[in-house]
N, C-alpha and C positions, 0 to 999 in steps of 0.2 A: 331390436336394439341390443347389442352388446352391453355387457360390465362395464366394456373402458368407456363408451361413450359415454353410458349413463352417468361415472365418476370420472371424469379427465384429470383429476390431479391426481386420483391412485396412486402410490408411490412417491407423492413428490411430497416435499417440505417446505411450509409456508413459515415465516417467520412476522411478528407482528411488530413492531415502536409505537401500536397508540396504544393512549393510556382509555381517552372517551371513546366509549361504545368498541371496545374490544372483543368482549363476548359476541357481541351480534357479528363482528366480523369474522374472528375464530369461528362459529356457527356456521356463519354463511360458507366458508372454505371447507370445514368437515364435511358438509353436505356433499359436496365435490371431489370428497374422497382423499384432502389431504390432512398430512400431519402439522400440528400448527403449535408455534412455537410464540412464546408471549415473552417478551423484554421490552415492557412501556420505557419510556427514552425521558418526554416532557409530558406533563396535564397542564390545565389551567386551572388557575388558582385565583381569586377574587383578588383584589387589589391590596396591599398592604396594610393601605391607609386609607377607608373610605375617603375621611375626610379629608384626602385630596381630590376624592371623585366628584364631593358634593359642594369644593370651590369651584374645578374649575365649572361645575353645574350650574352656581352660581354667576360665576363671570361669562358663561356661555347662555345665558338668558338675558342678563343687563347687558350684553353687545349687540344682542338682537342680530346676530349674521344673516347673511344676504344666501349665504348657500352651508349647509349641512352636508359630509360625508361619513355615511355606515360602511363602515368596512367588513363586519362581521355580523352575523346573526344575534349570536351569542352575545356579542359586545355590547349590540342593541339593548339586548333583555336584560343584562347585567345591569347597563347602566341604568334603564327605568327602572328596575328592583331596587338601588342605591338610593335615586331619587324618592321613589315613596317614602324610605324612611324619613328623611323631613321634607314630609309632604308636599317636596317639587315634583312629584309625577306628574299631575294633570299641568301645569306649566311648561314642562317639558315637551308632552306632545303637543300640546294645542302650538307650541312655538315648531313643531317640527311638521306640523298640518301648514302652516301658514309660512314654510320658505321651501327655496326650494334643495330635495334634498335627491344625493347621487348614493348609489348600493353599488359595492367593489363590486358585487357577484349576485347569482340566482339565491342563495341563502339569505344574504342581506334583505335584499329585498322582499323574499317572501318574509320575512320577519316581520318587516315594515306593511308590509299587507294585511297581515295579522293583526295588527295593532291599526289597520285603515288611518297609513300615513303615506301618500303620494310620494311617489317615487316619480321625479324627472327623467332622473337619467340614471342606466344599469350597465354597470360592463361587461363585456364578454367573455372578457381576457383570462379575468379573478385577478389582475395585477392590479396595485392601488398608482402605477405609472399611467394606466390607461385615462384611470378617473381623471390625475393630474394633467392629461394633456388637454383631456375635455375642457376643465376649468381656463386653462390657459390659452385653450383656442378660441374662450368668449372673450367677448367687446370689456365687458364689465367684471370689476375687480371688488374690491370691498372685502370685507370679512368673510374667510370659511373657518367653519368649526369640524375638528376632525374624531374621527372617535378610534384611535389607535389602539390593534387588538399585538395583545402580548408582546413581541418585538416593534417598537417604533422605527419605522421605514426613514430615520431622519434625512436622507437621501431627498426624498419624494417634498416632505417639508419645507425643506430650502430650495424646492424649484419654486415653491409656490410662494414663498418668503420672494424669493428675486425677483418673480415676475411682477412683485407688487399688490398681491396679499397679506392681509393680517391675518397670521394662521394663528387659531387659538385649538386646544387639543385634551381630551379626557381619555384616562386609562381606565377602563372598568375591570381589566382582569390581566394578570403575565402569564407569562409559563415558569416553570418549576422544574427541576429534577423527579421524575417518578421513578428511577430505578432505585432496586430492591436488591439490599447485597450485591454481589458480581454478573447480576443475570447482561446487562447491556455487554460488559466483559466478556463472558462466554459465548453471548453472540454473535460479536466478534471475531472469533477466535472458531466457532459454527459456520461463517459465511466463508474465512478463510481459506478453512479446510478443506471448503466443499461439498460442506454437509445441507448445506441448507438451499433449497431450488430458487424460491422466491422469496424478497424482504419488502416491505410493504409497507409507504409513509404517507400520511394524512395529512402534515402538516411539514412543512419545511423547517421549522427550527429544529425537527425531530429528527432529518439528516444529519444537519450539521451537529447534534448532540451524538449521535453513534461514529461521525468520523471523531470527534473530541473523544469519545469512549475509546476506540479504536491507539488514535495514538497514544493513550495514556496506556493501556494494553501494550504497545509496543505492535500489535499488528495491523497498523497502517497501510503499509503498501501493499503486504498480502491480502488485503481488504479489498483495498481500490483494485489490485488487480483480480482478484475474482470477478468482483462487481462490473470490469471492463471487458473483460476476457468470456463471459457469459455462463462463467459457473456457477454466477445464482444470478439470475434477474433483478433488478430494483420496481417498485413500482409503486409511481407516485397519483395521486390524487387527481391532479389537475396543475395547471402550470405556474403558477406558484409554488406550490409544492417541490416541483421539481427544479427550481432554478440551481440549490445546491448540487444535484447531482451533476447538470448540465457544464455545472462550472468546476468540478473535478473531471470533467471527460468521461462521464459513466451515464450511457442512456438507459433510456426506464421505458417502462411500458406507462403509459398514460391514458386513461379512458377517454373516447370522447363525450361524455357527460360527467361532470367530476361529484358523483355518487358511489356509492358503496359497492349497489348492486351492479353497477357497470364496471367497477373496476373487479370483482368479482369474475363476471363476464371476459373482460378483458384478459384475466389470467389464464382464463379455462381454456379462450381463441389461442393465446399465444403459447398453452402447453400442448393444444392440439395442431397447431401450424410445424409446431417443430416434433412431433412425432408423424407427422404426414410424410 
């Protein structure tokens, strides 16, 4: 086996926008042979105000809902962390043992596994539309309690609002600004140029915080048109992840398991498909 096989990104430029588990991703891509470039976009950040987390905790145990949606992993874990502080955790689960509950995605759900709480129903999708249609395709209505991670889908909400749900909803954590001085700025201005092969998003508000970067930068359209024209790649997570790009016109490379290692994977396939 050759050098390039063994490193297929040799030469190329990875640029990174997460803030969680950056290292391990920057790691995973040197391994690969590329140069890796780091301008976190958003983190998540625990909720402002607990004690909003541990009303609506409150009011989401005395409703006693008929169906429970995790959308996140993390969200999961957050919010039982919140609740042990006044010692609504075992309440919590035991309430979330005993209805029934939907996981947006393979994360959620293993969460929920973790903690040996029955998961009904999983989506495939990772969109929180999918869950909502589930919900909407059943006979029966009554209360869902929703566990809304960082940007609230209120979109999704008000379907479940009109169809005749009482949607009740907890934030355990948002996202945040994590850039550091001009670094988002100059990667902008990186991808532009043409400096940079691949840009690389784990979470979808982390797009739409580098196009917000971008035009505040003024380099906007030289942005978009890199990112369309294939001067640097995008590449997202999984499909959520990518609906921002999708909806500027800019395709991404997308794993088909939406893990780290595969999207990894995926970069390595699609730097060696195009030097083939």
């Amino acid at each position: 086996m050759n050098a390039h096989a063994e490193a297929p990104l040799t030469g190329r430029t990875v640029a990174i926008t997460a803030h969680r588990r950056a290292d391990e991703q920057a790691g995973a891509f040197e391994r690969q042979g590329a140069r890796v470039l780091h301008a976190p976009a958003l983190k998540l950040v625990p909720a402002d105000q607990d004690d909003a987390v541990l009303a609506a905790t409150r009011d989401i145990l005395a409703s006693r809902p008929e169906t429970v949606v995790i959308t996140t992993g993390y969200g999961l874990k957050r919010w039982l962390a919140v609740a042990e502080t006044a010692d609504l955790r075992d309440d919590l689960v035991h309430l979330l043992r005993e209805t029934a509950v939907y996981a947006r995605g393979a994360k959620a759900k293993g969460q929920l596994q973790s903690k040996q709480i029955p998961c009904e129903y999983t989506g495939q999708s990772g969109r929180t539309s999918e869950i909502v249609d589930a919900l909407i395709a059943r006979d029966s209505r009554g209360t869902v309690a929703v566990q809304v991670h960082g940007i609230t889908d209120e979109e999704q909400l008000t379907r479940l609002s009109d169809a005749g749900f009482r949607v009740l909803t907890v934030a355990p954590y948002q996202w945040a600004s994590a850039d550091e001085g001009s670094r988002l700025a100059d990667l902008t201005r990186s991808i532009a140029s043409g400096d940079v092969d691949y840009v690389t998003f784990t979470a979808a508000p982390a797009a739409d915080a580098l196009f917000d970067a971008a035009r505040a930068a003024g380099t906007y359209e030289s942005l978009v048109s890199a990112l369309r024209g294939g001067h640097c790649t995008a590449v997202a997570i999984g499909p959520v992840c990518v609906q921002p790009l999708e909806e500027s016109d800019v395709l991404a490379v997308v794993p088909e398991r939406f893990r780290l290692g595969a999207m990894v994977r995926a970069v390595c396939d699609h730097a060696r498909a195009e030097e083939a």
